[in-house]
C-alpha positions as CSV (number, residue, x, y, z in Angstrom):
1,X,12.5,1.9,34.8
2,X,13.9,4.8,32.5
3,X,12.1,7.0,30.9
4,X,13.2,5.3,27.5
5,X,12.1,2.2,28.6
6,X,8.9,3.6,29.8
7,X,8.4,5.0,25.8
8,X,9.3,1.7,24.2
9,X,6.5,-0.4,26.4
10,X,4.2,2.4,25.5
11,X,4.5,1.8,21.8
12,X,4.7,-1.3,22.2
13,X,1.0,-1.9,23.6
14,X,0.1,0.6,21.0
15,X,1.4,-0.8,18.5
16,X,0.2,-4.4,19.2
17,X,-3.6,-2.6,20.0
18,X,-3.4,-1.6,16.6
19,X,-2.8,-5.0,15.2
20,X,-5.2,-6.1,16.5
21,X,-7.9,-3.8,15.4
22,X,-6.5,-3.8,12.1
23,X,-6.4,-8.2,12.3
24,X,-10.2,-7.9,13.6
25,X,-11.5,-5.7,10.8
26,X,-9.8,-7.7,8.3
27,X,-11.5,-10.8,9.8
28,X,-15.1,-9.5,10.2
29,X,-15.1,-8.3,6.4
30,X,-13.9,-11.4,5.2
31,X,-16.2,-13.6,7.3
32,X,-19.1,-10.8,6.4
33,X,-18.9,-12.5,2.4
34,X,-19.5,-15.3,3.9
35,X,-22.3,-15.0,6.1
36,X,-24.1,-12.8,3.4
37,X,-24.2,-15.6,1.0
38,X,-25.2,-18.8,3.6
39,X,-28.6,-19.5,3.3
40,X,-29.1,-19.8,7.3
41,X,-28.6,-15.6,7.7
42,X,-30.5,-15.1,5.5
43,X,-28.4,-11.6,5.2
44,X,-28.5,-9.1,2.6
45,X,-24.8,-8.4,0.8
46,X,-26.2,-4.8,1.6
47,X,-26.8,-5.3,5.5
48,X,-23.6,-6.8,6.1
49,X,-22.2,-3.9,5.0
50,X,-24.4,-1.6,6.5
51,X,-23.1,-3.5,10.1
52,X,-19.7,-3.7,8.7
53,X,-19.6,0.1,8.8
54,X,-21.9,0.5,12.3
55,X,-18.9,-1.5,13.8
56,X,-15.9,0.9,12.3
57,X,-17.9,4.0,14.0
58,X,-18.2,2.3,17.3
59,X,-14.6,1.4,17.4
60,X,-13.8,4.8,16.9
61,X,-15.6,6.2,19.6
């Protein structure tokens, strides 16, 4: 493989790691409205975001 090759799979995979955080987060906050206002979580609007945030520091370490 050539070094150009080499650089285009490398962004590649980074690129499509980054989708995918970016899809996941985008999914967990929507889904976290929902859960916060169903009855059977019983969750605070407040402690969803509270484990909302919890998850974006983890992600980053």
């Amino acid at each position: 493989m050539k070094r150009s090759d080499n650089f285009r799979v490398t962004a590649a995979v980074v690129a499509s790691a980054l989708f995918m955080q970016n899809l996941d987060s985008t999914v967990v906050a929507t889904a976290l409205v929902v859960l916060a206002s169903a009855p059977m979580f019983a969750a605070l609007p407040a402690d969803a975001g509270e484990g909302l945030a919890g998850r974006a520091r983890r992600s980053r370490e």
